[in-house]
N, C-alpha and C positions, 0 to 999 in steps of 0.2 A: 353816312352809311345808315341805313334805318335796319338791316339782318345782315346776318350770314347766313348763307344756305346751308342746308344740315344737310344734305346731299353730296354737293361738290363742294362747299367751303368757301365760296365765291362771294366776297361780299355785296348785297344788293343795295344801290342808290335812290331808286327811283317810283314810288309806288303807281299801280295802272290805274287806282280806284280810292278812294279814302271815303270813308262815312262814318264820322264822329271818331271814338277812339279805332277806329279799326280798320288797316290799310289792306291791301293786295299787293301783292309783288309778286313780280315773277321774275325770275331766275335768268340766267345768260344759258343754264343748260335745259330751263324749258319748265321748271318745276315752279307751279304756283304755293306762295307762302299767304297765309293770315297772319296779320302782326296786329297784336293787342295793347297799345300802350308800349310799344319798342321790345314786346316777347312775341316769339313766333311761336300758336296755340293751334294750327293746325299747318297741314301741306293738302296738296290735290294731288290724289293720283297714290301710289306705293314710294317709299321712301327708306331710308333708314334711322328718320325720325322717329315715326312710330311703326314697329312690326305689326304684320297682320295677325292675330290672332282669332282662330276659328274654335266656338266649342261646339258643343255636339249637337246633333241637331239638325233639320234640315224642315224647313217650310215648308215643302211637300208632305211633313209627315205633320205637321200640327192638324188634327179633326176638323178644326172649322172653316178649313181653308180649300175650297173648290178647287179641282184638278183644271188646271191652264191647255 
């Protein structure tokens, strides 16, 4: 087993990609993991690994930034 998924707790066997320390896997329920040395330091996508956290602020309003 090289993770468990912090999603659905599913253990992951098998990585899709490996370069040097650092694997991909993905999940049996679809969620891609980053595993660093056998610790998962990120996921792809929203999870309950890490919440999103927004602070204030919006791109549109920073000055230097031409209206799209």
């Amino acid at each position: 087993m090289i993770a468990t998924c912090p999603a659905c707790h599913w253990p992951c066997s098998s990585s899709v990609s490996s370069h040097g320390a650092v694997s991909y896997v993905r999940c049996v329920c679809g969620l891609f993991l980053v595993v660093e040395r056998g610790v998962i330091t990120a996921t792809a996508g929203t999870s309950t690994f890490a919440p999103i956290h927004h602070g204030c602020g919006d791109l549109a309003s920073v000055p230097d930034r031409e209206p799209s």
